[in-house]
N, C-alpha and C positions, 0 to 999 in steps of 0.2 A: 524773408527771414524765417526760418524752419523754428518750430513750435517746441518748447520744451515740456515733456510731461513731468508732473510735480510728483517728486517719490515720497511725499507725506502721506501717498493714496498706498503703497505699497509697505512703508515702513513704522513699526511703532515709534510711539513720540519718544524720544529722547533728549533731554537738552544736554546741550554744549557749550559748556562756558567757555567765556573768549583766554586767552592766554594773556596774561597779566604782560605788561612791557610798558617799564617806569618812562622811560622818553618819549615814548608813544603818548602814554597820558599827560606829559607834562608838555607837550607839544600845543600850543596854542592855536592852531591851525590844522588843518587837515595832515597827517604825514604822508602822504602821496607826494606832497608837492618835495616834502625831503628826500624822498624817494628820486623822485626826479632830477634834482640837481647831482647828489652823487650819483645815480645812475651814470647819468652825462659825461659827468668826472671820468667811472669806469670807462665809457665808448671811447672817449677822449686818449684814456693813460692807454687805448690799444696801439696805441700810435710807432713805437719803437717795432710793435710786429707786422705791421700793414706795411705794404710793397710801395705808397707812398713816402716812407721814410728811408725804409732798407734803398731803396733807389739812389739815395746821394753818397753811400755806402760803394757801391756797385763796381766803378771805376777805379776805388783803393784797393777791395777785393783783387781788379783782376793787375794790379801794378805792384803794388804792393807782397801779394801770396804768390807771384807767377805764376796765374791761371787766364786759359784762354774764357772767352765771352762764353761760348757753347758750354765747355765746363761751368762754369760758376750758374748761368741758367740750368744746365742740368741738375746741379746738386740744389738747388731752390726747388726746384718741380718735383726733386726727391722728399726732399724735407719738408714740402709742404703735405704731398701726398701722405705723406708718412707721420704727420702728426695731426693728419683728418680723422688716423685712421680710432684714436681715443675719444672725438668729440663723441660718439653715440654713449660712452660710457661717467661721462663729463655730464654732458644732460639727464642722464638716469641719473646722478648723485646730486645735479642742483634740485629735483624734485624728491631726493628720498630726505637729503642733509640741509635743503634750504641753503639760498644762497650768499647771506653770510657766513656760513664756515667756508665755503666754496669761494668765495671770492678772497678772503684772505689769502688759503691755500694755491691760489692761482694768482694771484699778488707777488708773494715773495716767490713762488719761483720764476714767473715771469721776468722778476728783477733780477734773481740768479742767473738768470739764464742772460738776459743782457750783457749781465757783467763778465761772464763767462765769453761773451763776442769777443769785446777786450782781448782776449788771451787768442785767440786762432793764430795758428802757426801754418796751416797747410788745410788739403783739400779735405780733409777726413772732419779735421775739424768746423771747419768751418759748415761742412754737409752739418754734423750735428748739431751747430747753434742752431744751423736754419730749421731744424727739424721743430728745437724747443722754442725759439721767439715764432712761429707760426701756430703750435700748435695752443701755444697758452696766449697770446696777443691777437692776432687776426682771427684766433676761433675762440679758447673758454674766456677770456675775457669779455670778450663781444658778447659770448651768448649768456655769461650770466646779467651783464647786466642791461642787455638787450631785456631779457628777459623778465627781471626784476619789476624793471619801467611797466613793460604791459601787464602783471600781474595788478598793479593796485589802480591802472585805468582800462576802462572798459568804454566807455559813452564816449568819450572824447580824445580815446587811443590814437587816433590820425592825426591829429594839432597838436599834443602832448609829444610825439615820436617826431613828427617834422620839428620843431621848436627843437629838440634835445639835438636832432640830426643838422640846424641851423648851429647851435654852440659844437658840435664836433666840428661840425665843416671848419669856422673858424678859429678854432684853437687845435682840433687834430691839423684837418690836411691844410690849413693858412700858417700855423705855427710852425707847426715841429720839422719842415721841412727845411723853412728859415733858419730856425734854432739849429738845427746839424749844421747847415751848409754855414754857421755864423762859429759854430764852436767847433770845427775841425780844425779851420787854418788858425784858431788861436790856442787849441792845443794841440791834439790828433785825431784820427777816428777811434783807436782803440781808448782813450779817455772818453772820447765823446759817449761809446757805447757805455762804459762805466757809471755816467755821469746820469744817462736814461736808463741804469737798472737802480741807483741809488732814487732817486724819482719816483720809480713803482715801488722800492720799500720803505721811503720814508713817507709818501702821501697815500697812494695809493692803497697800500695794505689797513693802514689806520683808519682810513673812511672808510672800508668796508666792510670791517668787521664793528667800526661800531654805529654806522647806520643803517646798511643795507637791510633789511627784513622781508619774510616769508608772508604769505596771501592776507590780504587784509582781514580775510574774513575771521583769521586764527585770533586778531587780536580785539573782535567785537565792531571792526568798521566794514563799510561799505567801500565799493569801487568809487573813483569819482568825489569821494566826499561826499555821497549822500548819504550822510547820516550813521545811526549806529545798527549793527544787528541786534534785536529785539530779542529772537531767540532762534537755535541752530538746531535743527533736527539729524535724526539719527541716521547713521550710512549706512543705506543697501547697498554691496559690492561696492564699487568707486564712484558711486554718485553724491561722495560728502557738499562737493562744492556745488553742485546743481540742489542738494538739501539745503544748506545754508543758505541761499540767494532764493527760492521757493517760500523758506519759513519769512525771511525779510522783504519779500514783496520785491526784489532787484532782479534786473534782469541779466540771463548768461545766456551766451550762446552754448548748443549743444557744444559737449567735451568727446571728443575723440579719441580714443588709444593710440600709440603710434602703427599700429599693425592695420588699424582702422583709412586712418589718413593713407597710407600708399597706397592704399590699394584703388585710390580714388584718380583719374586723371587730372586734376587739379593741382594735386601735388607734383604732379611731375609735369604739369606745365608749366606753373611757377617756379619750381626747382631747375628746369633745364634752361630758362631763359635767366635766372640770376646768374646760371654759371656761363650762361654764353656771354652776359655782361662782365664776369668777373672776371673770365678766361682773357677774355681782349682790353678792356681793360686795367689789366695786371700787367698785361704783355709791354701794353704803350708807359707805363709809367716806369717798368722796371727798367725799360732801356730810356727812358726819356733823356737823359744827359746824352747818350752817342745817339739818336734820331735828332736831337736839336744839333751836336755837332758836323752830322752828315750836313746841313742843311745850312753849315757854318753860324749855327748862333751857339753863345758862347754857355759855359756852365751856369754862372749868372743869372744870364735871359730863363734857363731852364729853372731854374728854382724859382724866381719872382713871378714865372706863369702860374706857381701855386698859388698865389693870391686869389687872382682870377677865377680859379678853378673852385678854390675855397668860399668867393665871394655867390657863385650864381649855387655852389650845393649849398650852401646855405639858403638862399632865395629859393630855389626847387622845393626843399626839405619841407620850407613853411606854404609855398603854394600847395605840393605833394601831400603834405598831409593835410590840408583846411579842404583839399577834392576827395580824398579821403574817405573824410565822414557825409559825401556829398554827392559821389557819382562810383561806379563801377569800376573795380581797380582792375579790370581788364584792360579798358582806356590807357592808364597810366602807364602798366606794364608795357604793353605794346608802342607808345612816345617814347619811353626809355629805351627800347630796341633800336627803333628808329635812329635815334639821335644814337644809337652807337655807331650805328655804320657811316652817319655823316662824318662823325669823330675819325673813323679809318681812313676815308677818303678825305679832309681834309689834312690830317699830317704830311700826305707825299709834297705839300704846296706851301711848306713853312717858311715860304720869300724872305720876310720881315720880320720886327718884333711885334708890329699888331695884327699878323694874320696869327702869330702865334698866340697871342692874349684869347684873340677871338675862339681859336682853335681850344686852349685848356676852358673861356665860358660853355662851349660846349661840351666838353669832355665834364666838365664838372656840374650842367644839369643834366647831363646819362648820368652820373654817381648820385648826383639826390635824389635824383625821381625813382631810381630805383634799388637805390636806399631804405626809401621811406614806402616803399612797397611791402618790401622785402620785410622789415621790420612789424608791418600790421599785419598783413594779408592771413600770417598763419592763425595768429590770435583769432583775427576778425574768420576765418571759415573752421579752423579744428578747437577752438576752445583756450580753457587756460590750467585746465587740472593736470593735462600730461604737453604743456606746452617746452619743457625744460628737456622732454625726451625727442618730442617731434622735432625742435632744433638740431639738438644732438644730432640726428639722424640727415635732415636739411643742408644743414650746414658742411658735413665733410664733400657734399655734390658741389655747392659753389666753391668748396676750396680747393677740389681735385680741377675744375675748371681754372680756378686762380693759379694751378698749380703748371698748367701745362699753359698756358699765356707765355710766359717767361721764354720759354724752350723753343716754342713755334719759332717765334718772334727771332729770339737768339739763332737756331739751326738758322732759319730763313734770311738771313741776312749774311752768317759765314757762307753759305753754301750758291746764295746770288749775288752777294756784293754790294748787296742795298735790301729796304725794310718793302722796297715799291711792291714785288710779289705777292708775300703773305698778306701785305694790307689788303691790297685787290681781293686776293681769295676769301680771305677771313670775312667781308663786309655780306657776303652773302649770308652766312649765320644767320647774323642779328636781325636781318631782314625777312628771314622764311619763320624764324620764332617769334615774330611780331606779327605776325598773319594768322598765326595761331594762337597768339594769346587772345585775338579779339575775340575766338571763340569761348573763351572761359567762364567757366560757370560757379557758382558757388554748391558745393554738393549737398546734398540730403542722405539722411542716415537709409534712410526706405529705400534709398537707388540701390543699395549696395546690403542689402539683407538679403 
């Protein structure tokens, strides 16, 4: 763990009073832990933009609009590409505006923009929803309040994020899958979609604007609940939050810029292996309804394997993070790789319902294990003062991955006639960036001066 020098040696004393916040103080308990539950809420309400859900969507799309498979994957890979391409500027404003304004604002349009699904009449349109439910659900939603969560834990960021990613598993990907595939045939899809934008503006927007809040230390607490800050010394250039945690005796990890962080191989071995999980797994869930009908299990079977999938990312989420605070998240990253490529080569063999069950337990501890990677890792090596920008930045790579999943998968199947091909080829990926994760290091600022 790389050593932080204390800028009270460099800078005059100054104090800093904490920022008054009435709920905070009439909060009988730590507010971390409020923190944490809407956090949760937030990861959870991503669910209308993540390719888990759009996936029961999929097959109205292409019956419905009269569009071919390769069309409608391509206009996803467009529209996700294409609404990565604002995250880096999404994370610069959760860090300048704090992410209660930012979550609001990424609330209600996230719900507009649902409700707007509702209305597609053709290919144009439809390219545009997918551009806005990707860009505000599967990314700023995720990262603010991905984000948020690890802002106010620090010590116990790995059990705190698995837990959170234990209630998304089962209320995002065990629920909301159910929930469409229960409320289409008793209204439509295009109510349905209506129904999950009025959802993100009647709950979602209201919890976050009036609980989410900016770094503990703004408002006189400590990470963790330990306790209160005593007093907050003065900021040399951006070392407010490494002054703050020095004057109060807490501990931080060094804080990295984001110009700091790429330039380091960690970041791009982490970043390339989320997107190789993202990329193929996005592929298998977007077509999950025509790979289970290839293989003649019915639309049904395909949606009830979300349980399964729901039930072991929950179970990964909370072993993923209690290893966490506990061993070397190379290990982790590199199991999650592994079990991706099992995941590719078990789908060509979907005999049954229970090689199928078996096949989503796997596919859904690769989503928690590296999940709950994905979610610490950057906290735990670049910091948390420019944590909102380095996402930013992180996150349009796993999405432009998540983006071309779809397309592979889709071309690969009009152009052979089946999924068997690209599975084959695709399972090498995950297998050569799990070989490489085991070399992963944690960086030091001295490597790269």
């Amino acid at each position: 763990m790389s050593k932080i020098q204390n800028p009270l040696q460099t800078a005059p004393v100054t104090a800093v009073p904490p920022h008054p916040d009435r709920l905070i103080q009439k909060t009988p308990f730590f507010y971390g832990w409020v923190i944490f539950v809407v956090g949760t809420i937030g990861l959870t309400m991503t669910s209308p933009g993540q390719t888990y859900a759009v996936s029961i969507f999929i097959e109205h799309f292409i019956h419905d609009l009269g569009l071919s498979r390769s069309l409608v994957s391509s206009l996803y890979t467009i529209g996700t590409l294409t609404g990565s391409f604002a995250l880096p500027f999404v994370g610069r404003q959760i860090d300048k505006r704090g992410p209660r304004l930012m979550v609001l604002l990424i609330s209600v349009s996230f719900g507009l923009a649902c409700i707007y699904m509702g209305f597609v009449q053709n290919a144009l349109m439809l390219g545009l929803g997918f551009v806005a439910i990707r860009m505000l659900g599967q990314g700023s939603l995720s990262v603010v309040s991905q984000n948020v969560i690890n802002q106010w834990w620090v010590r116990r960021r790995g059990m705190i994020m698995g837990v959170a990613g234990l209630f998304f598993a089962l209320l995002g990907l065990g629920l909301f899958p159910n929930l469409i595939n229960w409320l289409i045939p008793l209204y439509n899809w295009r109510i349905t979609y209506m129904i999950l934008g009025g959802m993100l503006l009647l709950i979602m927007a209201p919890l976050g604007v009036l609980f989410y809040r900016d770094l503990p230390e703004k408002y006189g607490l400590q990470p963790d609940g330990d306790g209160k800050v005593e007093a907050a010394e003065a900021k040399p250039a951006n070392a407010k939050l490494e002054a703050i945690s020095a004057a109060s005796h807490t501990h931080v990890d060094e804080s990295w810029t984001p110009s700091e962080a790429i330039r380091t191989s960690a970041f791009w071995n982490i970043a390339l292996g989320g997107a190789s999980i993202a990329m193929l797994s996005t592929g298998l869930f977007f077509h999950m309804i025509s790979i289970f009908d290839d293989n003649q299990l019915s639309t049904t079977v395909a949606a009830s394997v979300y349980v399964p999938i729901a039930v072991t990312t929950a179970l990964m989420n909370v072993i993923g993070g209690y290893l966490m605070d506990r061993i070397a998240p190379r290990f982790l990253l590199a199991t999650s790789l592994v079990l991706q490529a099992i995941c590719l080569w078990m789908v060509q063999y979907l005999a049954s319902v229970e090689i199928a069950f078996l096949y989503g337990m796997v596919l859904g501890a690769t989503g928690g294990l590296s999940r709950i990677v994905s979610s610490v890792i950057y906290a735990n090596y670049f910091g948390r003062q420019h944590l909102g920008s380095i996402a930013g930045l992180v996150t349009p790579i796993g999405v432009a991955g998540a983006a071309f999943g779809p397309l592979l998968f889709g071309v690969g199947r009009d152009l052979m006639g089946s999924y068997n091909t690209v599975l084959i080829a695709s399972a090498v990926l995950p297998l050569l960036l799990g070989v490489a994760a085991l070399f992963l290091r944690k960086p030091e600022k001295q490597d790269y001066r």
